[in-house]
Backbone as JSON, one array per atom type, in Angstrom:
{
  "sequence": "XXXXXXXXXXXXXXXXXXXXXXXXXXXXXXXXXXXXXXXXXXXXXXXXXXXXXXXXXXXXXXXXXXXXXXXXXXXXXXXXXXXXXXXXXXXXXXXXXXXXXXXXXXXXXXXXXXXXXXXXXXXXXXXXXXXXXXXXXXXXXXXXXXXXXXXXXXXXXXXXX",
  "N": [[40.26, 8.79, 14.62], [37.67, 8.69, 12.35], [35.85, 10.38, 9.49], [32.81, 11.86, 10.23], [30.07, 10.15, 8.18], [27.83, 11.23, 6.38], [24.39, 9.82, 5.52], [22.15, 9.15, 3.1], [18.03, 8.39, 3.22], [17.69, 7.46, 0.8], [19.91, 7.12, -0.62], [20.74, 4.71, -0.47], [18.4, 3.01, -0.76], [16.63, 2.01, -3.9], [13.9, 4.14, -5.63], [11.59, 2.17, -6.06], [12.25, 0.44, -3.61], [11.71, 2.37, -1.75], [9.74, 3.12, -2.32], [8.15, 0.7, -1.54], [8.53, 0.78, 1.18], [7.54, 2.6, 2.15], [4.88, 1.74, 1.52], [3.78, -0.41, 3.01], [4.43, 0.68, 5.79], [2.42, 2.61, 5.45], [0.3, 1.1, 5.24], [0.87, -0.65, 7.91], [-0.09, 1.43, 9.73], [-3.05, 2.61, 9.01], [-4.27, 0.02, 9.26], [-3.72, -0.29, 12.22], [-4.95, 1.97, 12.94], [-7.8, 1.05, 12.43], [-7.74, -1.73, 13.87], [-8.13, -0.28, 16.74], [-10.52, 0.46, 16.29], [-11.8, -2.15, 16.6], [-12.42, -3.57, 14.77], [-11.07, -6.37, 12.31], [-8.71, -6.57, 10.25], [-7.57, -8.49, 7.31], [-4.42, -9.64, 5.57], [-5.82, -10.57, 1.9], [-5.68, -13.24, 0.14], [-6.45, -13.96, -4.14], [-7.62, -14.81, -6.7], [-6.79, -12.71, -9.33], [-7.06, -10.42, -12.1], [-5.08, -11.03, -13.54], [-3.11, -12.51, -12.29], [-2.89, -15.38, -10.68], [-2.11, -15.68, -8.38], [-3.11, -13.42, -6.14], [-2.74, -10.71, -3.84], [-4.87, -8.66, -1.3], [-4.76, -5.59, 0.81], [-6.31, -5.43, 2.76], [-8.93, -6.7, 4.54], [-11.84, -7.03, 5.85], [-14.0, -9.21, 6.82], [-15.94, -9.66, 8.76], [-17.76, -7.31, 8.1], [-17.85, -6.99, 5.96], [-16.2, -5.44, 4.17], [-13.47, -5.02, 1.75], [-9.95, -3.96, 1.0], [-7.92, -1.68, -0.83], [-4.64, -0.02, -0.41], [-3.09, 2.69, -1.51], [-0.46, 4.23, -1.12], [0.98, 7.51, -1.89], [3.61, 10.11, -2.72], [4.73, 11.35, -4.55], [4.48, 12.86, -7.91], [4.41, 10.55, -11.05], [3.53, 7.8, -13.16], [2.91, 5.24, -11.62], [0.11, 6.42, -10.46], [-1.2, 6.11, -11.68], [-2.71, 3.97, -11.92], [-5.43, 3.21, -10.46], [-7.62, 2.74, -12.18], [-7.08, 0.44, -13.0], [-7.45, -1.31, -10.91], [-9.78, -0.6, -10.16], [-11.73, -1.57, -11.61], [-10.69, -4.55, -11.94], [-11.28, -5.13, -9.12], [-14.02, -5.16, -9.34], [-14.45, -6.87, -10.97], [-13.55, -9.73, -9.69], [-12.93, -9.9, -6.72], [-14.83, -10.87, -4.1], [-16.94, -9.28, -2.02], [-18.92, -7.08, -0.33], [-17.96, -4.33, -0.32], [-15.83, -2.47, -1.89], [-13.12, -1.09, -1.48], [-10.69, 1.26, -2.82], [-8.14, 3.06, -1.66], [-6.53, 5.92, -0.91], [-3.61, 7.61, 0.17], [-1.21, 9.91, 1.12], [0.92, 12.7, 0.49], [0.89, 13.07, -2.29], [-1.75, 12.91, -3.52], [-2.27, 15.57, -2.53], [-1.76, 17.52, -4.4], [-2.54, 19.14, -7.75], [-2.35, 17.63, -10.08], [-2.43, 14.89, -8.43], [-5.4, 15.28, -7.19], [-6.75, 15.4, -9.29], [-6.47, 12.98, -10.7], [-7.48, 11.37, -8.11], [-10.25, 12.69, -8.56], [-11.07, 11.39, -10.65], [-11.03, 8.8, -10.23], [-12.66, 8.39, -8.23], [-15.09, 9.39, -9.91], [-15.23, 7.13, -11.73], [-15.84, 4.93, -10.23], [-18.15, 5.53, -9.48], [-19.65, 5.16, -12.01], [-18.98, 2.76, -12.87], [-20.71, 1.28, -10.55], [-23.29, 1.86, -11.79], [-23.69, -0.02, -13.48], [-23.81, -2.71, -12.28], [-24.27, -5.69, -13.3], [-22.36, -5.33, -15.57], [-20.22, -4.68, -14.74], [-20.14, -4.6, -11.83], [-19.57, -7.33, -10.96], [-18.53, -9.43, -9.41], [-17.39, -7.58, -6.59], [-19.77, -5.46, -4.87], [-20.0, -2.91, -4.6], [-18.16, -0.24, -5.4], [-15.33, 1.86, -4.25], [-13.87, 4.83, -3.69], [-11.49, 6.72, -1.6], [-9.97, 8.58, 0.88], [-7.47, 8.0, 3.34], [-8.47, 8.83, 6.01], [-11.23, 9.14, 5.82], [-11.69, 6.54, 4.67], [-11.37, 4.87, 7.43], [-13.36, 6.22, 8.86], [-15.64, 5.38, 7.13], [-15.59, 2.23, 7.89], [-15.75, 2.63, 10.99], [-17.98, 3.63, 11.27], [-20.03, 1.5, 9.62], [-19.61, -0.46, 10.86], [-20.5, 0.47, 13.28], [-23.07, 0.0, 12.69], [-23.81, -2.37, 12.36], [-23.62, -3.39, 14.38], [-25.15, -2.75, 15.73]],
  "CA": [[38.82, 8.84, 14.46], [37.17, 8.46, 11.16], [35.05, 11.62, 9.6], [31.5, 11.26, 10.4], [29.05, 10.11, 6.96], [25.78, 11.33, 6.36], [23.86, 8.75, 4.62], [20.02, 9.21, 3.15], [17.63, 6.49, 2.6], [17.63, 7.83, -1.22], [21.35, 6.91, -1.39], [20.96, 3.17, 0.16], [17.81, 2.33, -1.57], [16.1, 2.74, -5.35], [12.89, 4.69, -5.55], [11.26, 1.15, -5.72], [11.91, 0.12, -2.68], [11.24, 3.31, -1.13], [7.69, 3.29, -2.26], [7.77, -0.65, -0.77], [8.8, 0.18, 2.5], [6.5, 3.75, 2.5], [3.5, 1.55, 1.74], [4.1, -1.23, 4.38], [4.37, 1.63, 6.89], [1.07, 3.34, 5.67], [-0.74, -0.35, 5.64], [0.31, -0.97, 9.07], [-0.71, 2.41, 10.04], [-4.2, 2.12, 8.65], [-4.53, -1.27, 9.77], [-3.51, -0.12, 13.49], [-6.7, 2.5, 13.44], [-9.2, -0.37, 12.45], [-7.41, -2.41, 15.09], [-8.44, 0.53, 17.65], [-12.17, 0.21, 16.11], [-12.6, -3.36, 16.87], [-12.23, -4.17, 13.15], [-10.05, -7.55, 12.1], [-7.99, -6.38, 9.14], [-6.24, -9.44, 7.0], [-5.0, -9.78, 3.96], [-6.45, -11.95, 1.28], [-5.79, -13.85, -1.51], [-7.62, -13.81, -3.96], [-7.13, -14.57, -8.6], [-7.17, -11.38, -9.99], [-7.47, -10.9, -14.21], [-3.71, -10.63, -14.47], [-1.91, -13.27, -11.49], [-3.75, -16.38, -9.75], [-1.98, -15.49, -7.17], [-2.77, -11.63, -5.61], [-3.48, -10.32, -2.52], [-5.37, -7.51, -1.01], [-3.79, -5.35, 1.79], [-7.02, -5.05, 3.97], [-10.27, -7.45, 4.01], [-12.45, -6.74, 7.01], [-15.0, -10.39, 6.33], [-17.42, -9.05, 9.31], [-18.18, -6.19, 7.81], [-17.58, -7.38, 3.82], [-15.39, -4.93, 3.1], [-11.99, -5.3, 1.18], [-9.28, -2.32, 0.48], [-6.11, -1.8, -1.35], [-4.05, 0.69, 0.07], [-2.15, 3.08, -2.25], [0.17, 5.53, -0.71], [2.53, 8.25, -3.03], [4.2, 11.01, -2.33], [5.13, 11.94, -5.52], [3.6, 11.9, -9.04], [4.53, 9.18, -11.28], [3.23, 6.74, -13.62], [2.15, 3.54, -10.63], [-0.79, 7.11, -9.77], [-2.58, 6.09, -13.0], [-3.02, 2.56, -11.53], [-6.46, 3.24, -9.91], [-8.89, 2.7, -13.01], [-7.01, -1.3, -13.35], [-7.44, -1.24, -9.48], [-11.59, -0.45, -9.44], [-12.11, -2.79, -12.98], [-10.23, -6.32, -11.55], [-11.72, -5.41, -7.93], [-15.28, -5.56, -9.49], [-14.8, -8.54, -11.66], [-12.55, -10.92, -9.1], [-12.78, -9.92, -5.59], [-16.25, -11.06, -3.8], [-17.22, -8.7, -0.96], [-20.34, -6.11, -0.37], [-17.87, -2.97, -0.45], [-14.65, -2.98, -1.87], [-12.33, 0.46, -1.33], [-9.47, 1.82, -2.72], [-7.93, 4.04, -0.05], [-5.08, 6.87, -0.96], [-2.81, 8.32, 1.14], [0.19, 10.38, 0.8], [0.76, 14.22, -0.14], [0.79, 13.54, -3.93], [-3.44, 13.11, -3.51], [-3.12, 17.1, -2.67], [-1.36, 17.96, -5.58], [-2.85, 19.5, -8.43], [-2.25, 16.56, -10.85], [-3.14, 13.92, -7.68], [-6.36, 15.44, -6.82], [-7.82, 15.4, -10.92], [-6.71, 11.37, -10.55], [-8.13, 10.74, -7.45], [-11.59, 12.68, -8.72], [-11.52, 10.84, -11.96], [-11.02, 7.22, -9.65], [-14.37, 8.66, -8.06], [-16.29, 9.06, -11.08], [-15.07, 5.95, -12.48], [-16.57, 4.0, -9.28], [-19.78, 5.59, -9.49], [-19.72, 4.47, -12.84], [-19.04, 1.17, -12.55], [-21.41, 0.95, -9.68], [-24.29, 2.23, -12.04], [-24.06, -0.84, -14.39], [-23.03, -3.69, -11.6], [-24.22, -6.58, -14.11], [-20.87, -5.22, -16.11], [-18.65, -3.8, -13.85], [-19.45, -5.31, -10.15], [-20.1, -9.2, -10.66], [-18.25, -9.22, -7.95], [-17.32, -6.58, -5.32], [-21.17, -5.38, -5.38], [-20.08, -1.64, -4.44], [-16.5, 0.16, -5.53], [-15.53, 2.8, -3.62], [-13.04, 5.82, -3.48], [-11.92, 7.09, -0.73], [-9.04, 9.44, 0.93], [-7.67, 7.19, 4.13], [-9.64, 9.69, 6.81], [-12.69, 8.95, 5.23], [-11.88, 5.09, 5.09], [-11.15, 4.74, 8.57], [-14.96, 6.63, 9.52], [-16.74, 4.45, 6.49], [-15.28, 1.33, 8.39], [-16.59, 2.52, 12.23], [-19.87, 4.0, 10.72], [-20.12, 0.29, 8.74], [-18.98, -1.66, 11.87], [-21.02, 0.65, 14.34], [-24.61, -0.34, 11.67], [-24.02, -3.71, 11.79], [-23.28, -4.02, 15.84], [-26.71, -2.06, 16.46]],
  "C": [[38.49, 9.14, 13.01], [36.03, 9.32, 11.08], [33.58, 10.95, 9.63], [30.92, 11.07, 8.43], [27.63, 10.11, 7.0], [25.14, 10.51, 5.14], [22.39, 8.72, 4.56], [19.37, 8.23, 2.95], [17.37, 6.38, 1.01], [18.77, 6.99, -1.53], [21.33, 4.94, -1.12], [19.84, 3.18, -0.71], [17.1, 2.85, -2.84], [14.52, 3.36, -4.62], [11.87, 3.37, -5.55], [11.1, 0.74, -4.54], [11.71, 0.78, -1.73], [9.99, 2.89, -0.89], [7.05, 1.93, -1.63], [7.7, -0.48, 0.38], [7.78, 1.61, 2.79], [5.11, 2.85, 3.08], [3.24, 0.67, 2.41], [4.1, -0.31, 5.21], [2.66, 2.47, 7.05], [-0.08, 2.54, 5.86], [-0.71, -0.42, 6.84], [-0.32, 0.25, 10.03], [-2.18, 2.46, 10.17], [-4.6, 0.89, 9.47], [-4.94, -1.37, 11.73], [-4.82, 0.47, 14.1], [-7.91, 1.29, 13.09], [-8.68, -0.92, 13.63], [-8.61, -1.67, 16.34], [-10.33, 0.26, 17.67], [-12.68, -1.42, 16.65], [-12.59, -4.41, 15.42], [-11.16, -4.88, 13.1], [-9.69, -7.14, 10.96], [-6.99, -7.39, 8.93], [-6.19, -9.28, 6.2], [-5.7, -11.13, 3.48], [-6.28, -11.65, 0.05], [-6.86, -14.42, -2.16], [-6.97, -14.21, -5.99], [-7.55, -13.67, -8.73], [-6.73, -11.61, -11.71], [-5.85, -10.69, -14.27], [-2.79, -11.57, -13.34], [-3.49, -14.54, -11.28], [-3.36, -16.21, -8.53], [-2.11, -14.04, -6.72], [-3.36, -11.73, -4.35], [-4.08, -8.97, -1.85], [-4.84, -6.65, 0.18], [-4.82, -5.52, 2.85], [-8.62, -5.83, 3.63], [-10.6, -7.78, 5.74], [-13.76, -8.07, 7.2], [-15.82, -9.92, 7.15], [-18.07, -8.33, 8.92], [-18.02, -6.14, 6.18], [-17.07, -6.25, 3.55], [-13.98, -5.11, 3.12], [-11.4, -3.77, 0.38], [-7.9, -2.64, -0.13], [-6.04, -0.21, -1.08], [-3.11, 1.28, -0.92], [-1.97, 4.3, -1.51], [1.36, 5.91, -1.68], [2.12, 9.82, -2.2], [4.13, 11.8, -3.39], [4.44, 11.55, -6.91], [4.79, 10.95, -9.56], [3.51, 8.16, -12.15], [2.18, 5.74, -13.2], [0.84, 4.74, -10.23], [-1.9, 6.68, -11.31], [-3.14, 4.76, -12.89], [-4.72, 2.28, -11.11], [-7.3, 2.54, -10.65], [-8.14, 0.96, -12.74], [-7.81, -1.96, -11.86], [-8.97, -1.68, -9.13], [-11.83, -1.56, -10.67], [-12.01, -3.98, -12.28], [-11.22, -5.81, -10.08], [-13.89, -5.8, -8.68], [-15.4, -6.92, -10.33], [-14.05, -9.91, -11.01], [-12.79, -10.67, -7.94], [-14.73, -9.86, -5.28], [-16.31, -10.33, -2.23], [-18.35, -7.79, -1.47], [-19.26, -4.56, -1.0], [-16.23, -3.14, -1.04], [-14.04, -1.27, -2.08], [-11.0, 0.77, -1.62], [-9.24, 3.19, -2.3], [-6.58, 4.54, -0.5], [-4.92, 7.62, 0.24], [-1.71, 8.87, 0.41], [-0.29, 12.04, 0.47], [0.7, 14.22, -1.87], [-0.93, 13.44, -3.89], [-3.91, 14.45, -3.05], [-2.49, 17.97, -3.62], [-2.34, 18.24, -6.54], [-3.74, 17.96, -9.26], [-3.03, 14.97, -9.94], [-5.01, 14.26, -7.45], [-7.22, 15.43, -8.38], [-7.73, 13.9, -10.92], [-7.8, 11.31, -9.55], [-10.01, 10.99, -7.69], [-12.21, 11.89, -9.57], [-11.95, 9.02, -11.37], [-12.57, 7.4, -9.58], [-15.16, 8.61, -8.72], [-16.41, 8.03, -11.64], [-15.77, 4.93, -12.1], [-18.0, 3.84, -9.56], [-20.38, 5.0, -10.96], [-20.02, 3.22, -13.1], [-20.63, 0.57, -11.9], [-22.81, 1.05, -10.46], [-24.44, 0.98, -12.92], [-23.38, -2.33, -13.96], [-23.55, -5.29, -12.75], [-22.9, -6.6, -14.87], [-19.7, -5.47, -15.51], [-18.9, -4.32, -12.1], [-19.92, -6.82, -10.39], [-19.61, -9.89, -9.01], [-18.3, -8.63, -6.47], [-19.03, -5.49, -5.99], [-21.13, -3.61, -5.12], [-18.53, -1.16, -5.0], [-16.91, 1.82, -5.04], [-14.13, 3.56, -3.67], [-12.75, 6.92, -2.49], [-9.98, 7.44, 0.24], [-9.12, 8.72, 2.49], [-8.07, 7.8, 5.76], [-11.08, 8.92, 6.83], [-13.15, 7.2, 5.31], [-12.19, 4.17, 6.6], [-12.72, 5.2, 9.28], [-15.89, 5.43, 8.37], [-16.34, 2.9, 7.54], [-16.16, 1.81, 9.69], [-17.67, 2.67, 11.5], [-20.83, 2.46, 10.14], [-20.12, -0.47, 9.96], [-20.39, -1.28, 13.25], [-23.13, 0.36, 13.84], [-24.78, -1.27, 12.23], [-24.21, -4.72, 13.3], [-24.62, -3.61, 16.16], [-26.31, -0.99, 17.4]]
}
Protein backbone atom coordinates (compact mmCIF):
# COMPACT_ATOMS: atom_id res chain seq x y z
CA UNK A 1 0.00 0.00 0.00
CA UNK A 2 1.23 3.34 -1.04
CA UNK A 3 1.40 6.37 1.73
CA UNK A 4 -1.62 8.42 1.52
CA UNK A 5 -0.94 12.34 -0.31
CA UNK A 6 -2.53 15.32 0.74
CA UNK A 7 -2.93 17.53 -2.14
CA UNK A 8 -4.38 21.40 -2.01
CA UNK A 9 -5.98 23.16 -4.79
CA UNK A 10 -3.01 25.85 -4.25
CA UNK A 11 -0.52 23.09 -5.17
CA UNK A 12 -2.45 21.84 -8.52
CA UNK A 13 -3.44 25.19 -9.71
CA UNK A 14 -1.79 28.99 -10.08
CA UNK A 15 -3.52 31.78 -8.22
CA UNK A 16 -5.00 32.60 -11.74
CA UNK A 17 -6.92 29.97 -12.13
CA UNK A 18 -8.04 29.90 -8.70
CA UNK A 19 -9.60 33.27 -8.96
CA UNK A 20 -11.20 31.68 -12.52
CA UNK A 21 -12.77 28.88 -11.04
CA UNK A 22 -13.79 31.08 -7.56
CA UNK A 23 -15.58 33.49 -9.88
CA UNK A 24 -17.50 30.92 -12.07
CA UNK A 25 -18.72 29.47 -8.76
CA UNK A 26 -19.80 32.96 -7.36
CA UNK A 27 -21.53 33.80 -10.99
CA UNK A 28 -23.41 30.68 -10.90
CA UNK A 29 -24.31 31.26 -7.40
CA UNK A 30 -25.68 34.73 -7.98
CA UNK A 31 -27.22 33.76 -11.07
CA UNK A 32 -29.06 30.72 -9.19
CA UNK A 33 -30.79 33.48 -6.66
CA UNK A 34 -32.17 35.58 -9.68
CA UNK A 35 -33.17 32.23 -11.14
CA UNK A 36 -35.30 31.72 -7.75
CA UNK A 37 -36.74 35.45 -8.39
CA UNK A 38 -38.10 34.77 -11.74
CA UNK A 39 -35.27 36.84 -13.28
CA UNK A 40 -33.53 35.44 -16.79
CA UNK A 41 -29.82 36.03 -16.22
CA UNK A 42 -27.55 35.71 -19.65
CA UNK A 43 -24.55 36.75 -20.58
CA UNK A 44 -23.90 39.28 -23.26
CA UNK A 45 -21.70 40.36 -25.68
CA UNK A 46 -21.15 43.33 -26.14
CA UNK A 47 -17.56 45.92 -27.81
CA UNK A 48 -16.12 47.30 -24.97
CA UNK A 49 -13.18 50.37 -25.35
CA UNK A 50 -10.43 47.80 -25.11
CA UNK A 51 -11.77 44.13 -27.09
CA UNK A 52 -14.72 43.92 -29.79
CA UNK A 53 -15.27 41.04 -28.40
CA UNK A 54 -16.38 41.13 -24.30
CA UNK A 55 -18.91 39.81 -22.41
CA UNK A 56 -20.86 40.60 -19.37
CA UNK A 57 -21.52 37.89 -16.67
CA UNK A 58 -25.23 38.89 -15.96
CA UNK A 59 -27.79 40.94 -18.32
CA UNK A 60 -31.33 40.67 -17.03
CA UNK A 61 -33.08 42.50 -20.75
CA UNK A 62 -36.68 42.52 -18.86
CA UNK A 63 -35.68 44.47 -16.36
CA UNK A 64 -32.56 46.48 -18.32
CA UNK A 65 -30.21 45.67 -16.06
CA UNK A 66 -26.58 44.37 -16.79
CA UNK A 67 -23.82 43.24 -14.00
CA UNK A 68 -20.28 42.17 -13.84
CA UNK A 69 -19.57 40.06 -11.10
CA UNK A 70 -16.25 40.51 -9.22
CA UNK A 71 -15.46 38.12 -6.50
CA UNK A 72 -11.80 38.28 -4.28
CA UNK A 73 -10.78 36.97 -1.44
CA UNK A 74 -7.70 38.51 -1.16
CA UNK A 75 -6.18 41.95 -1.92
CA UNK A 76 -4.33 42.35 -5.03
CA UNK A 77 -3.85 44.52 -7.89
CA UNK A 78 -7.22 42.91 -10.43
CA UNK A 79 -9.30 45.01 -6.78
CA UNK A 80 -8.31 48.32 -8.44
CA UNK A 81 -10.19 47.19 -11.61
CA UNK A 82 -13.57 48.76 -10.63
CA UNK A 83 -13.04 52.53 -11.80
CA UNK A 84 -12.11 50.81 -15.77
CA UNK A 85 -15.19 48.59 -14.94
CA UNK A 86 -17.90 51.74 -14.17
CA UNK A 87 -16.02 54.12 -17.18
CA UNK A 88 -16.31 51.30 -20.34
CA UNK A 89 -19.81 50.14 -18.73
CA UNK A 90 -21.08 53.79 -19.21
CA UNK A 91 -19.62 54.44 -22.56
CA UNK A 92 -20.32 50.77 -24.37
CA UNK A 93 -22.88 48.76 -22.69
CA UNK A 94 -26.67 50.00 -23.46
CA UNK A 95 -29.03 49.18 -20.58
CA UNK A 96 -31.18 51.46 -17.94
CA UNK A 97 -29.02 50.12 -14.87
CA UNK A 98 -25.82 48.67 -15.15
CA UNK A 99 -24.15 47.07 -11.65
CA UNK A 100 -21.02 46.06 -10.59
CA UNK A 101 -21.61 43.47 -7.87
CA UNK A 102 -18.61 42.36 -5.26
CA UNK A 103 -18.40 39.50 -3.40
CA UNK A 104 -15.84 37.79 -1.44
CA UNK A 105 -14.21 38.52 2.13
CA UNK A 106 -11.54 40.90 0.70
CA UNK A 107 -14.75 43.69 0.34
CA UNK A 108 -14.57 43.46 4.43
CA UNK A 109 -11.14 44.19 4.69
CA UNK A 110 -9.85 47.38 5.62
CA UNK A 111 -8.12 48.12 2.25
CA UNK A 112 -11.41 46.33 0.30
CA UNK A 113 -13.98 48.36 1.95
CA UNK A 114 -11.98 52.12 1.07
CA UNK A 115 -12.09 50.50 -2.80
CA UNK A 116 -15.39 49.42 -2.80
CA UNK A 117 -16.52 53.09 -1.17
CA UNK A 118 -14.39 54.91 -3.62
CA UNK A 119 -16.25 52.52 -6.70
CA UNK A 120 -19.45 54.16 -4.99
CA UNK A 121 -18.49 57.62 -5.21
CA UNK A 122 -17.11 57.20 -8.54
CA UNK A 123 -20.72 55.93 -9.81
CA UNK A 124 -22.49 58.67 -8.32
CA UNK A 125 -20.18 60.68 -10.08
CA UNK A 126 -20.42 59.52 -13.25
CA UNK A 127 -24.12 59.36 -12.90
CA UNK A 128 -24.17 63.22 -12.14
CA UNK A 129 -22.75 64.17 -15.62
CA UNK A 130 -24.49 61.18 -17.85
CA UNK A 131 -23.89 63.30 -21.18
CA UNK A 132 -20.00 62.33 -20.24
CA UNK A 133 -19.93 59.39 -18.38
CA UNK A 134 -23.37 57.35 -19.12
CA UNK A 135 -24.01 57.63 -23.03
CA UNK A 136 -24.73 54.46 -22.50
CA UNK A 137 -25.64 52.41 -19.38
CA UNK A 138 -28.00 55.47 -18.24
CA UNK A 139 -27.41 54.56 -14.38
CA UNK A 140 -23.95 52.89 -12.81
CA UNK A 141 -24.30 51.27 -9.84
CA UNK A 142 -22.29 49.75 -6.84
CA UNK A 143 -23.35 47.30 -5.04
CA UNK A 144 -22.27 44.40 -2.39
CA UNK A 145 -24.00 40.97 -3.94
CA UNK A 146 -26.91 41.02 -0.97
CA UNK A 147 -27.92 44.21 -2.02
CA UNK A 148 -27.83 43.16 -5.83
CA UNK A 149 -29.93 40.29 -5.46
CA UNK A 150 -32.90 42.75 -3.44
CA UNK A 151 -32.21 45.75 -6.19
CA UNK A 152 -33.06 42.99 -8.86
CA UNK A 153 -36.56 41.60 -6.93
CA UNK A 154 -37.45 45.22 -5.80
CA UNK A 155 -36.73 46.20 -9.83
CA UNK A 156 -38.51 43.02 -11.11
CA UNK A 157 -41.34 43.23 -8.36
CA UNK A 158 -41.96 47.50 -9.89
CA UNK A 159 -42.14 46.52 -13.16
CA UNK A 160 -44.62 43.26 -12.65
CA UNK A 161 -47.10 45.67 -10.63
Amino acid sequence: MGRAISISSTSIYNQGALANHSGSANELSINENLFALGALPVKKKYESSWSLRSEVDCSIEELGIVAEYKNQNSAGTVDQKGGTELFNAGQKIFCNHYVLVFSGTHWDTTRGKKLFKMYQDMAEKFNRYPEDFCVAAKQLHVMKEEEFINFVKNTKENIDG
